[in-house]
N, CA, C and O atoms as a Maestro MAE file, in Angstrom:
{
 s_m_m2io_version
 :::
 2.0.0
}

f_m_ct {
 s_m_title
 :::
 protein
 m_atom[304] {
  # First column is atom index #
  i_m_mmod_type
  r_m_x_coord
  r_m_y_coord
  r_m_z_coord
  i_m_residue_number
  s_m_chain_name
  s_m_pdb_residue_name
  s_m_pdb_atom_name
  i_m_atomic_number
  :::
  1 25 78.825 -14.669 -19.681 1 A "UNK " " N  " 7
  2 3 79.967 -14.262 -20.474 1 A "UNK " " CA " 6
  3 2 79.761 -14.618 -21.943 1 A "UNK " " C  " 6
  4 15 80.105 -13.776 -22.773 1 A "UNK " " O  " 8
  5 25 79.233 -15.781 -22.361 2 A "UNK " " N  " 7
  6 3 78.614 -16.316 -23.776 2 A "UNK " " CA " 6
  7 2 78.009 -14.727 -24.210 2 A "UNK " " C  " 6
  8 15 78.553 -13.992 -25.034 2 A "UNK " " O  " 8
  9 25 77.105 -14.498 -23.654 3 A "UNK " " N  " 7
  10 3 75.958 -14.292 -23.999 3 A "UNK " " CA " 6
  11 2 76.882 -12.568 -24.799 3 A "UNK " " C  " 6
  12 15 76.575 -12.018 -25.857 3 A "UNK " " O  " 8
  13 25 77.866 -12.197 -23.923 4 A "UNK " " N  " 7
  14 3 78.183 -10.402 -24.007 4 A "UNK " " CA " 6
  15 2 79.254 -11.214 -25.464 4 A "UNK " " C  " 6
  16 15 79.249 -10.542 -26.495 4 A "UNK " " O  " 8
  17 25 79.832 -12.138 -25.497 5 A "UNK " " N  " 7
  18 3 81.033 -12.369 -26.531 5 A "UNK " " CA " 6
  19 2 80.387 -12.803 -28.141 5 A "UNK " " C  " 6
  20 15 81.064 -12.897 -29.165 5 A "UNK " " O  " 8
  21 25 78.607 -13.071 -27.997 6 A "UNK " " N  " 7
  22 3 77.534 -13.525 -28.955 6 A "UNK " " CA " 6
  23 2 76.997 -12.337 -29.349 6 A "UNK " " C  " 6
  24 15 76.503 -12.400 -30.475 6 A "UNK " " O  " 8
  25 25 76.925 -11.344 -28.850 7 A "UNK " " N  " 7
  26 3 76.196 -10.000 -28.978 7 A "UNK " " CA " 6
  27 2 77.245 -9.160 -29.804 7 A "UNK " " C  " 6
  28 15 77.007 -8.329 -30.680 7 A "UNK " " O  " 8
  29 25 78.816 -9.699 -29.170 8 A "UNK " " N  " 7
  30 3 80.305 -8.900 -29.699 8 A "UNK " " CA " 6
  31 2 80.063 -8.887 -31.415 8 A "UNK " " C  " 6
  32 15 80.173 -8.022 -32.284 8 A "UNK " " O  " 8
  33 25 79.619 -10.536 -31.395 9 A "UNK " " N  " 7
  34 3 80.172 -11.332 -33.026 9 A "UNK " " CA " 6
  35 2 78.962 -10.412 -33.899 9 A "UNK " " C  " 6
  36 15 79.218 -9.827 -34.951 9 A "UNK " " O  " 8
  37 25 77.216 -10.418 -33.045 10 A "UNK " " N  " 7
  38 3 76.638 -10.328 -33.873 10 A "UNK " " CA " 6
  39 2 76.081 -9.055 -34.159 10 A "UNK " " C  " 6
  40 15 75.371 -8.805 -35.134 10 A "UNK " " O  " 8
  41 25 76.449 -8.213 -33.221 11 A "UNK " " N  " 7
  42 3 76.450 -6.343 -33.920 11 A "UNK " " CA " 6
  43 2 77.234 -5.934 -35.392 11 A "UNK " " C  " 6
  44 15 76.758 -5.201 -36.259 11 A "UNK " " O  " 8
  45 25 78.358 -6.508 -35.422 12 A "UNK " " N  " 7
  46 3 79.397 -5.981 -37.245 12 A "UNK " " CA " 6
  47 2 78.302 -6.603 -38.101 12 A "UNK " " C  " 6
  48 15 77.738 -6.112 -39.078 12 A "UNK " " O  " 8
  49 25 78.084 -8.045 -37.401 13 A "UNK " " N  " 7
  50 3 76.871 -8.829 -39.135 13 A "UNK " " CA " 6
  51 2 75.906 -8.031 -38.901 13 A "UNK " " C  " 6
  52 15 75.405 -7.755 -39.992 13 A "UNK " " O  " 8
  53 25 75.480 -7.615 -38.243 14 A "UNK " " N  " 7
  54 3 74.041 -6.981 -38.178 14 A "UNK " " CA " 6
  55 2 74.587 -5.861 -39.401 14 A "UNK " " C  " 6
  56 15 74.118 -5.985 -40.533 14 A "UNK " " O  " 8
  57 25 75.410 -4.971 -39.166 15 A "UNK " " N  " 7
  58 3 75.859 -3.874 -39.358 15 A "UNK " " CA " 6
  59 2 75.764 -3.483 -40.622 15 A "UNK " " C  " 6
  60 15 75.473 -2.453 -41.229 15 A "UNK " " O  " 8
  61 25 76.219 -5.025 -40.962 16 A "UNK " " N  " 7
  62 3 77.204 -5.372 -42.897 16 A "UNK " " CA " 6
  63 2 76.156 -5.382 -43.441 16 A "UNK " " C  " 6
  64 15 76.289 -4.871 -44.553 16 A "UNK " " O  " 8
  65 25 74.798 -5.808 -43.191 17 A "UNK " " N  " 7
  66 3 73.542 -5.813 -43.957 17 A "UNK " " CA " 6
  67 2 72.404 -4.429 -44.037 17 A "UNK " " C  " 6
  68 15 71.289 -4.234 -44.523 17 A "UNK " " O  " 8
  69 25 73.391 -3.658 -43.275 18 A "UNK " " N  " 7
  70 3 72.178 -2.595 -42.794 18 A "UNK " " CA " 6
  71 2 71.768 -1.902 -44.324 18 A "UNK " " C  " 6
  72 15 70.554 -1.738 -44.450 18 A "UNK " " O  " 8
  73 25 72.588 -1.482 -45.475 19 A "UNK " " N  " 7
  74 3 72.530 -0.996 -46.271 19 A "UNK " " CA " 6
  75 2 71.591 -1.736 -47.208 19 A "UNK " " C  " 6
  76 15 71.739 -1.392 -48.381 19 A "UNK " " O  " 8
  77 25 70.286 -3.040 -46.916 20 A "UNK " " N  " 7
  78 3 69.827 -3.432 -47.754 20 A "UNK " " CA " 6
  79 2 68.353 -2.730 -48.015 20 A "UNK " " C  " 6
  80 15 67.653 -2.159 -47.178 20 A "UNK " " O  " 8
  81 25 68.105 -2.923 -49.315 21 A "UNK " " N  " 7
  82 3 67.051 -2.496 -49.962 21 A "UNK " " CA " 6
  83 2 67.642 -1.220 -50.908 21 A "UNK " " C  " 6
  84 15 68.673 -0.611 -50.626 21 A "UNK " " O  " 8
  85 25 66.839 -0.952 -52.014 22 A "UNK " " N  " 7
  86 3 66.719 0.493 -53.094 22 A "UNK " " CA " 6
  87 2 66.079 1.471 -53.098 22 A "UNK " " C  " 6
  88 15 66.384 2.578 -53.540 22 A "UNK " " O  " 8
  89 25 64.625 0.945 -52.333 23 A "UNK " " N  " 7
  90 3 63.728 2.209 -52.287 23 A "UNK " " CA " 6
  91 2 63.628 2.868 -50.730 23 A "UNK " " C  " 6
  92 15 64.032 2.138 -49.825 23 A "UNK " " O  " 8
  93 25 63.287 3.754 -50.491 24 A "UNK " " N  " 7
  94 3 62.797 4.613 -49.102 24 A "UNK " " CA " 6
  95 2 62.336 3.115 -48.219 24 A "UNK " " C  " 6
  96 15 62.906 2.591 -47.262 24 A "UNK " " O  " 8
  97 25 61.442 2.810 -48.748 25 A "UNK " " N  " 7
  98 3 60.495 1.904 -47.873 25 A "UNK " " CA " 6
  99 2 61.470 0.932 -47.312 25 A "UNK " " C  " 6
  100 15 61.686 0.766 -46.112 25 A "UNK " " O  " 8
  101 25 62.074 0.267 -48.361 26 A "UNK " " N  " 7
  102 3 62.733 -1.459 -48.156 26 A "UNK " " CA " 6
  103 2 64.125 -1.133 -46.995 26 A "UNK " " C  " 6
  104 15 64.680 -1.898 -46.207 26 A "UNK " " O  " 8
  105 25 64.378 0.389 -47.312 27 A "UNK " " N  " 7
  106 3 65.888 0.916 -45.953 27 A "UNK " " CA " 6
  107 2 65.421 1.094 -45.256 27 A "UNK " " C  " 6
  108 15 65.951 0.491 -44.323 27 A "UNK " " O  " 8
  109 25 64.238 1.849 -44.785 28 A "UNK " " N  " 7
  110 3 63.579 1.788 -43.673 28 A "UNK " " CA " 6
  111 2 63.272 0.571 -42.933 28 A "UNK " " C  " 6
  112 15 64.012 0.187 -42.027 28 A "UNK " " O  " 8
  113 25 62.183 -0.072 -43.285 29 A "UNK " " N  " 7
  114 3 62.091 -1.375 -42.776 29 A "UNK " " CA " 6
  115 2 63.264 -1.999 -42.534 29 A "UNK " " C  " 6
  116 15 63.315 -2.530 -41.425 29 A "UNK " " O  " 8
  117 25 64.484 -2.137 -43.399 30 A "UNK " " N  " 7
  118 3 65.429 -2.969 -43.085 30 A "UNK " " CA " 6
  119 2 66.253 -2.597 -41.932 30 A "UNK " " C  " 6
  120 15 66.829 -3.416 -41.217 30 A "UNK " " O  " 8
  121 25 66.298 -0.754 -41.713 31 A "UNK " " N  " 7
  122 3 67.180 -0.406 -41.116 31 A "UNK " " CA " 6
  123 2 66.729 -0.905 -39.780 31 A "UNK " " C  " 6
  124 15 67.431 -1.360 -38.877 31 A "UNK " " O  " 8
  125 25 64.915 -0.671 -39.830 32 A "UNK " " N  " 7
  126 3 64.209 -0.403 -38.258 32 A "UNK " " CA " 6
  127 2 64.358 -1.630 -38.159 32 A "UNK " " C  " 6
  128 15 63.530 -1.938 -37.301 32 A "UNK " " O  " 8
  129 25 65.067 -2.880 -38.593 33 A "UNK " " N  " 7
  130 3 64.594 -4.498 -37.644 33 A "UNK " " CA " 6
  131 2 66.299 -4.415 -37.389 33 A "UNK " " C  " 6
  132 15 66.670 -4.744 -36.263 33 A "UNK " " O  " 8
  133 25 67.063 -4.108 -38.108 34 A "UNK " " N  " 7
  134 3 68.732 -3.759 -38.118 34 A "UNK " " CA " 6
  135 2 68.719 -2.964 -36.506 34 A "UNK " " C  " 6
  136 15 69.115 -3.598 -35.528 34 A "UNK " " O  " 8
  137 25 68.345 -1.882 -36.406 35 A "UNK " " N  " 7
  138 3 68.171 -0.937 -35.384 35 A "UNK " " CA " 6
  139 2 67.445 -1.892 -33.817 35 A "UNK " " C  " 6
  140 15 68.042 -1.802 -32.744 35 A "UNK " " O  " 8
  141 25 66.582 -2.455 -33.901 36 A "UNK " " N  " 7
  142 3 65.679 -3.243 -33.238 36 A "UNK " " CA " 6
  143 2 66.772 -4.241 -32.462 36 A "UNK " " C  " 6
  144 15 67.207 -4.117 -31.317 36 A "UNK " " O  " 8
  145 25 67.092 -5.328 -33.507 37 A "UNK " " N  " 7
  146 3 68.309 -5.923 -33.240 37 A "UNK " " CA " 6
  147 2 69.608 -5.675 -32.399 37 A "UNK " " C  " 6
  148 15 70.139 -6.482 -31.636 37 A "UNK " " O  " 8
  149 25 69.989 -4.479 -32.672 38 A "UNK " " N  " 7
  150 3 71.018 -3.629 -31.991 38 A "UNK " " CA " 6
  151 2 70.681 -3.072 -30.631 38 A "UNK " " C  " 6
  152 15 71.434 -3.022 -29.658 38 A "UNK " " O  " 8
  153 25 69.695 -2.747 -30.698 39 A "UNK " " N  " 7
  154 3 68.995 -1.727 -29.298 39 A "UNK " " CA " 6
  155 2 68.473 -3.129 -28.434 39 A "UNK " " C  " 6
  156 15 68.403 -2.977 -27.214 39 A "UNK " " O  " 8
  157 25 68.099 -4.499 -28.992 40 A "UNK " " N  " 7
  158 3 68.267 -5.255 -28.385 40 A "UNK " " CA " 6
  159 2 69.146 -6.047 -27.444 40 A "UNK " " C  " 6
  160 15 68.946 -6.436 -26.293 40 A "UNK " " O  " 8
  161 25 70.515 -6.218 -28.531 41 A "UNK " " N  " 7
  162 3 71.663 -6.628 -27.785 41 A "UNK " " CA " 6
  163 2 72.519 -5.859 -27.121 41 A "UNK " " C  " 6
  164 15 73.412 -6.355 -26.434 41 A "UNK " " O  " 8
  165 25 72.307 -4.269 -27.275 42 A "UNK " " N  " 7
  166 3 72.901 -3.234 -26.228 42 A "UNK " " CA " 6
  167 2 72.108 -3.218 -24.905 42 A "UNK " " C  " 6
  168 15 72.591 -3.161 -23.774 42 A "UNK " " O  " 8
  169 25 70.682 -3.284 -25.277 43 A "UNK " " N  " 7
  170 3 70.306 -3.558 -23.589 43 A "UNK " " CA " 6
  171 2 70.147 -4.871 -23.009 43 A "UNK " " C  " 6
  172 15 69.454 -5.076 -22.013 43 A "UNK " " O  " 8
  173 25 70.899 -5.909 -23.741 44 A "UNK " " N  " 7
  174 3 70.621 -7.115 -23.435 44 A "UNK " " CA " 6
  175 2 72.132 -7.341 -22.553 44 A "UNK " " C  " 6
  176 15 72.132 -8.217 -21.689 44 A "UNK " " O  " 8
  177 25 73.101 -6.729 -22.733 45 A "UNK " " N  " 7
  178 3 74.987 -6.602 -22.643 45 A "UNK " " CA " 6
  179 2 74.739 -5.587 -21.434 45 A "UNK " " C  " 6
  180 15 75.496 -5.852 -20.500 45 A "UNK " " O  " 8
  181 25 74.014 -4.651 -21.217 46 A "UNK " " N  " 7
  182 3 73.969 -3.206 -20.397 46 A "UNK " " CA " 6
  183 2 72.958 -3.885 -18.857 46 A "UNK " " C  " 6
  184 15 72.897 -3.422 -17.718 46 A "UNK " " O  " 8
  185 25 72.246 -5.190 -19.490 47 A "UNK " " N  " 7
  186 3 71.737 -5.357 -18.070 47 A "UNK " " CA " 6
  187 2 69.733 -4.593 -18.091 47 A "UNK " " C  " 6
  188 15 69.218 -4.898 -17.016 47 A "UNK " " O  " 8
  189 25 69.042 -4.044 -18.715 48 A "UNK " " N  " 7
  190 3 68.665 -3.336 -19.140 48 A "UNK " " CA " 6
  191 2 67.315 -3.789 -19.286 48 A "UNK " " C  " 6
  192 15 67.559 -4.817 -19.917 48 A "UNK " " O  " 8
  193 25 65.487 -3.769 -19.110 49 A "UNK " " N  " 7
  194 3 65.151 -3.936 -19.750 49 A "UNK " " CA " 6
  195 2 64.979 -4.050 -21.225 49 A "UNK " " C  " 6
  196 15 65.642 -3.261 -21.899 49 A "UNK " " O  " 8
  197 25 64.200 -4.900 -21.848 50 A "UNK " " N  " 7
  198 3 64.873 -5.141 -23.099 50 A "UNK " " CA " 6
  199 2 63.712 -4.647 -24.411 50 A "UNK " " C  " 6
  200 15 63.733 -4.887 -25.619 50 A "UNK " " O  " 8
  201 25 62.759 -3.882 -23.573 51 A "UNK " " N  " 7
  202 3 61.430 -3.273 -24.937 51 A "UNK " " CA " 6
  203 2 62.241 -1.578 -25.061 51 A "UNK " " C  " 6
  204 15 62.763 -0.939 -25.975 51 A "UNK " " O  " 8
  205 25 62.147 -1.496 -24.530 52 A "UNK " " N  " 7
  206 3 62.781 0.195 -24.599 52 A "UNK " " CA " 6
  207 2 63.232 0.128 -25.726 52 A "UNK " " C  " 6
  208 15 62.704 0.403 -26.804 52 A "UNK " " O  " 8
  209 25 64.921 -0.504 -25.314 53 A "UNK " " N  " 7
  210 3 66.744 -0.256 -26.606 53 A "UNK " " CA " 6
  211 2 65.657 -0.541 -27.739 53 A "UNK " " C  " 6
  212 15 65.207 0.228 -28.588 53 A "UNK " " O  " 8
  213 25 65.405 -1.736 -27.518 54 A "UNK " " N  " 7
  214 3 64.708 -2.096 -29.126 54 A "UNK " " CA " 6
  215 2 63.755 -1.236 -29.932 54 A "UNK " " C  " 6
  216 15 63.856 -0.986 -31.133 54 A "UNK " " O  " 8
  217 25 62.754 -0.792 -29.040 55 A "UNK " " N  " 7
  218 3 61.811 0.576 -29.789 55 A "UNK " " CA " 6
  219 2 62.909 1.474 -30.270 55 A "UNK " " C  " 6
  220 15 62.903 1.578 -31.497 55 A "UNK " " O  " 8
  221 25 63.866 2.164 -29.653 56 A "UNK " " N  " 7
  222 3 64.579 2.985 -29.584 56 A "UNK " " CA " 6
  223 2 65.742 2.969 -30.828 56 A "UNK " " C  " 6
  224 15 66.113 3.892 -31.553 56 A "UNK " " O  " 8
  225 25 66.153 1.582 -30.779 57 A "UNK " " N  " 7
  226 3 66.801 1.236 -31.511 57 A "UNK " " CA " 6
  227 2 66.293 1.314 -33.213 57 A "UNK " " C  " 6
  228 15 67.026 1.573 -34.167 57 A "UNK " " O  " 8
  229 25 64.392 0.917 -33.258 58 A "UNK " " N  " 7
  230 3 64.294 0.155 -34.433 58 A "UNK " " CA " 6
  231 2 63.745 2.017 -34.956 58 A "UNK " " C  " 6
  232 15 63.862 2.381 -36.126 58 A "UNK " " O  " 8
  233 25 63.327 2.711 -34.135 59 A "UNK " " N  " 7
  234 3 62.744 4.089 -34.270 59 A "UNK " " CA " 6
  235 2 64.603 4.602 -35.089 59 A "UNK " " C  " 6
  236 15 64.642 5.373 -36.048 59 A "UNK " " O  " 8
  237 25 65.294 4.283 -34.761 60 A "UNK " " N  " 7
  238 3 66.727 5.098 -34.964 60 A "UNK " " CA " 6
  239 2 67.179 4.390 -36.177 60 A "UNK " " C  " 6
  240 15 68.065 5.101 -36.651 60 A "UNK " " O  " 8
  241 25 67.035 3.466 -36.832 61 A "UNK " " N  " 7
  242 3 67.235 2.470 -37.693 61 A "UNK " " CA " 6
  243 2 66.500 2.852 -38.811 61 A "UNK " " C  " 6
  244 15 67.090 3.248 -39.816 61 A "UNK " " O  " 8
  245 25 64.990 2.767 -38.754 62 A "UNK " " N  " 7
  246 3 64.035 3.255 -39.586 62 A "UNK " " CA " 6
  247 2 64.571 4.770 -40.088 62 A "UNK " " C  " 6
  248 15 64.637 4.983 -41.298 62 A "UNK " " O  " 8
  249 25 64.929 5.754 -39.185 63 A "UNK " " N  " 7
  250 3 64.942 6.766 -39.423 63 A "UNK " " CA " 6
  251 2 66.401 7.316 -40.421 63 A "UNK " " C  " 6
  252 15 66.460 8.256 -41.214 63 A "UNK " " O  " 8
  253 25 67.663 6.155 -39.944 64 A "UNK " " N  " 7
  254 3 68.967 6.211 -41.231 64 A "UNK " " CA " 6
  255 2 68.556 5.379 -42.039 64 A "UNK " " C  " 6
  256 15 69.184 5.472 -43.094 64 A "UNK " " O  " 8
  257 25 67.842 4.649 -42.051 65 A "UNK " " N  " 7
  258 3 67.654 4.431 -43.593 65 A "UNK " " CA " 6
  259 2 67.017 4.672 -44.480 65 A "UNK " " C  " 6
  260 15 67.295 4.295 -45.618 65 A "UNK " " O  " 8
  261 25 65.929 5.412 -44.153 66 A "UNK " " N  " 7
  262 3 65.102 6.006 -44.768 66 A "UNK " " CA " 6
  263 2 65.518 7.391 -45.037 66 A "UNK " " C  " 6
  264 15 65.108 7.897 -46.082 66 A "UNK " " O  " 8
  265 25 66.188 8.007 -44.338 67 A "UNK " " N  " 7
  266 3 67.476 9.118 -44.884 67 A "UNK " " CA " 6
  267 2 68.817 8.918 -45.698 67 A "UNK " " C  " 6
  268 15 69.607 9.735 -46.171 67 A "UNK " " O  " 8
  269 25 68.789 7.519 -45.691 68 A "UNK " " N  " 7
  270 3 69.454 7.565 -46.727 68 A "UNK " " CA " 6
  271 2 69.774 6.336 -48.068 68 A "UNK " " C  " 6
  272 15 70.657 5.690 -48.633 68 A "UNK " " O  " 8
  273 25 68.524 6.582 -48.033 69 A "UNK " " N  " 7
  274 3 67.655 5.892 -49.676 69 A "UNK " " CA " 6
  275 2 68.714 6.662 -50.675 69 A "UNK " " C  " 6
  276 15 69.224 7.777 -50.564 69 A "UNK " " O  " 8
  277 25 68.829 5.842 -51.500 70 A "UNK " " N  " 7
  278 3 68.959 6.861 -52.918 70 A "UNK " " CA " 6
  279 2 68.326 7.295 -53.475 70 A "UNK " " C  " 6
  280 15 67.350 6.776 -54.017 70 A "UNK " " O  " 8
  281 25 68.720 8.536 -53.531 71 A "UNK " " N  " 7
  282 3 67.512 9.426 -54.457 71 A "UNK " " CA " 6
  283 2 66.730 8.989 -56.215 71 A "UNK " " C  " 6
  284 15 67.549 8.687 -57.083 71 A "UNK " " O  " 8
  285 25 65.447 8.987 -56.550 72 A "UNK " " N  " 7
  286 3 65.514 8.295 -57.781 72 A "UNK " " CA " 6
  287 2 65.961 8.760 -58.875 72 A "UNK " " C  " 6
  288 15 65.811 9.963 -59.085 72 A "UNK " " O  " 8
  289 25 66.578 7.986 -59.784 73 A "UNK " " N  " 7
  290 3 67.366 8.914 -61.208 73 A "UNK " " CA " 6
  291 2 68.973 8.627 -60.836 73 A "UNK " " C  " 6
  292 15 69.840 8.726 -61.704 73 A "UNK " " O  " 8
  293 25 69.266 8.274 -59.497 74 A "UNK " " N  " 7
  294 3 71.179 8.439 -59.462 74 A "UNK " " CA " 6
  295 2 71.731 7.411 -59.618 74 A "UNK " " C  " 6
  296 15 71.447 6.470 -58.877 74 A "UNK " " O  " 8
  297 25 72.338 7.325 -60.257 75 A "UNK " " N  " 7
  298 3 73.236 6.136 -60.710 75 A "UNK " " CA " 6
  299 2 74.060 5.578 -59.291 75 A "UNK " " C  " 6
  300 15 74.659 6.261 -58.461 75 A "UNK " " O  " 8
  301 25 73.906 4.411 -59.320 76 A "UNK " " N  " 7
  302 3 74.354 3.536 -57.821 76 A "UNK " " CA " 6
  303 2 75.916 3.360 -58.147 76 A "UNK " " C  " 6
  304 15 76.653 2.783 -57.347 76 A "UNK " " O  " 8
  :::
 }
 m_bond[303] {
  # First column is bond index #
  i_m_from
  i_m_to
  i_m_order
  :::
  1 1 2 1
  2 2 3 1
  3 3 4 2
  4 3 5 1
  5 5 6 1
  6 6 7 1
  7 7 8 2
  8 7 9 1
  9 9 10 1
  10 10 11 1
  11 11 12 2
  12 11 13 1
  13 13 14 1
  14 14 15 1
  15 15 16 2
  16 15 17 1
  17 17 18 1
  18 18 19 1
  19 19 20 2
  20 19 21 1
  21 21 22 1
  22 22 23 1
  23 23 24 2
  24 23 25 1
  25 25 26 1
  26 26 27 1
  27 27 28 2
  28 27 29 1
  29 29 30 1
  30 30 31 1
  31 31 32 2
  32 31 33 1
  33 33 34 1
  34 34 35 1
  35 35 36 2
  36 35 37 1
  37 37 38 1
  38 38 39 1
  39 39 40 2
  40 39 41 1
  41 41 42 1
  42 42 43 1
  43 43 44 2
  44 43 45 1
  45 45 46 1
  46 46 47 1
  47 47 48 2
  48 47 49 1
  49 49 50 1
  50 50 51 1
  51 51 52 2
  52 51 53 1
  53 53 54 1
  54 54 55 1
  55 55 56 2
  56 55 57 1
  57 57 58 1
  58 58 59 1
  59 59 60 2
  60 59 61 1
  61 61 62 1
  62 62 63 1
  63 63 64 2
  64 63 65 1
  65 65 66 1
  66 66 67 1
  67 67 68 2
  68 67 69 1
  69 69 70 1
  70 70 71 1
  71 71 72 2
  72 71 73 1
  73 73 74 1
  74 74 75 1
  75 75 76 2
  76 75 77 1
  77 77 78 1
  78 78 79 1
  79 79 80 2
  80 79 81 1
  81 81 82 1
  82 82 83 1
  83 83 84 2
  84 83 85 1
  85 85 86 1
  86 86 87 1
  87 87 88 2
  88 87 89 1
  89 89 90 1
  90 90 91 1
  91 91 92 2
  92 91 93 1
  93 93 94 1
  94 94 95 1
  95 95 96 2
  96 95 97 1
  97 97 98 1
  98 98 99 1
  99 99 100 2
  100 99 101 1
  101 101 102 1
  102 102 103 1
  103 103 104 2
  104 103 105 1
  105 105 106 1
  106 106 107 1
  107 107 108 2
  108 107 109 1
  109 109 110 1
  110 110 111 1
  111 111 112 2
  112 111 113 1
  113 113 114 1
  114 114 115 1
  115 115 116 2
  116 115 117 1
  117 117 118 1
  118 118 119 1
  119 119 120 2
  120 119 121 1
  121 121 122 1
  122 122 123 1
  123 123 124 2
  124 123 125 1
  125 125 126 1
  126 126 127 1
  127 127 128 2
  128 127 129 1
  129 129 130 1
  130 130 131 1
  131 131 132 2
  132 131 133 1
  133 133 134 1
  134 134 135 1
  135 135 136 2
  136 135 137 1
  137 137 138 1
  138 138 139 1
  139 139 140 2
  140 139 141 1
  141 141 142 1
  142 142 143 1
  143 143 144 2
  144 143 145 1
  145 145 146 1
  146 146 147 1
  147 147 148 2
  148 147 149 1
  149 149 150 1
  150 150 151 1
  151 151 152 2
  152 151 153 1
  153 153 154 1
  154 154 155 1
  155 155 156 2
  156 155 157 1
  157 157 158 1
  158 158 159 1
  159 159 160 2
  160 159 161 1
  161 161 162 1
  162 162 163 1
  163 163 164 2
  164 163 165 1
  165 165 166 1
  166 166 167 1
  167 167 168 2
  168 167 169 1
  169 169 170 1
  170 170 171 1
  171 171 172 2
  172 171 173 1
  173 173 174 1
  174 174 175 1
  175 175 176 2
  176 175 177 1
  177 177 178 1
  178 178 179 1
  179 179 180 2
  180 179 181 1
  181 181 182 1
  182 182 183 1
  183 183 184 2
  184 183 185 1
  185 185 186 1
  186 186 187 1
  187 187 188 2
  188 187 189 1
  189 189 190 1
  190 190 191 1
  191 191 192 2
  192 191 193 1
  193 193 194 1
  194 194 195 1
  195 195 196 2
  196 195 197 1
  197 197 198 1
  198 198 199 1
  199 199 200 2
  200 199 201 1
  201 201 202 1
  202 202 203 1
  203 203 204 2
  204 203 205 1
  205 205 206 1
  206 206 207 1
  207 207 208 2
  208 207 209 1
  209 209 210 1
  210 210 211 1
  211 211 212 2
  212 211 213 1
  213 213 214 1
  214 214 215 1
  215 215 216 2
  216 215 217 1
  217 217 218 1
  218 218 219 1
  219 219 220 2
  220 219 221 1
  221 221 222 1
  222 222 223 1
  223 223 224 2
  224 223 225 1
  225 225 226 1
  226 226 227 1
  227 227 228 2
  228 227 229 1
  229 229 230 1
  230 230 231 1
  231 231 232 2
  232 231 233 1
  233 233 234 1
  234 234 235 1
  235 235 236 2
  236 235 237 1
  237 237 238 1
  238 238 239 1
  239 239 240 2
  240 239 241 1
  241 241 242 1
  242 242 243 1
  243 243 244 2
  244 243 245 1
  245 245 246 1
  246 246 247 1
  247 247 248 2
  248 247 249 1
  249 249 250 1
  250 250 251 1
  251 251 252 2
  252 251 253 1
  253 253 254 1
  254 254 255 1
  255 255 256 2
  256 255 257 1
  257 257 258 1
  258 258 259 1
  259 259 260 2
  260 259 261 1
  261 261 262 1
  262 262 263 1
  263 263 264 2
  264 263 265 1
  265 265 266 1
  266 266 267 1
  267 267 268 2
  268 267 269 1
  269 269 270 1
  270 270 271 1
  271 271 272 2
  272 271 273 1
  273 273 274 1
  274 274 275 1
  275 275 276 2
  276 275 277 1
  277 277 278 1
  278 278 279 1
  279 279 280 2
  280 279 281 1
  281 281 282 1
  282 282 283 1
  283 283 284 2
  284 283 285 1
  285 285 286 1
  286 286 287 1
  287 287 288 2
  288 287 289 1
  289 289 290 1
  290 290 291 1
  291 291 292 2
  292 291 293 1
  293 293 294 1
  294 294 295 1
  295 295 296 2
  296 295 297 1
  297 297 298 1
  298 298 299 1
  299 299 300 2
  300 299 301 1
  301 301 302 1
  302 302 303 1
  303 303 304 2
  :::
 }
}
């Protein structure tokens, strides 16, 4: 029961940081360990082996944040 009410707290913090980095590269990376993290504690709560969510997760992570870099030249 710890373990599903620890996973509750730490998906939003995961969440709140996902938007870090400026360039393509630094959202990507950040998103795919953000993503990793998540796909971790969803198959960790679901019962689940636990390499899958996480590939799955960090592949899905990498891929919003790296879609959505800011473009260069736009004012933040």
């Amino acid at each position: 029961m710890s373990t599903k009410f620890a996973s509750i707290l730490l998906i939003p913090l995961a969440l709140s940081v996902s938007a870090c980095g400026d360039t393509w590269g630094e959202r990507a990376v950040t998103g795919g360990g953000i993503g990793a993290g998540a796909g971790l504690a969803v198959g960790a709560i679901a019962g689940w082996p636990l390499v899958a969510p996480a590939l799955v997760g960090a592949a899905l992570g990498a891929g919003i944040g790296a879609a959505t870099a800011p473009e260069k030249g736009s004012s933040k």
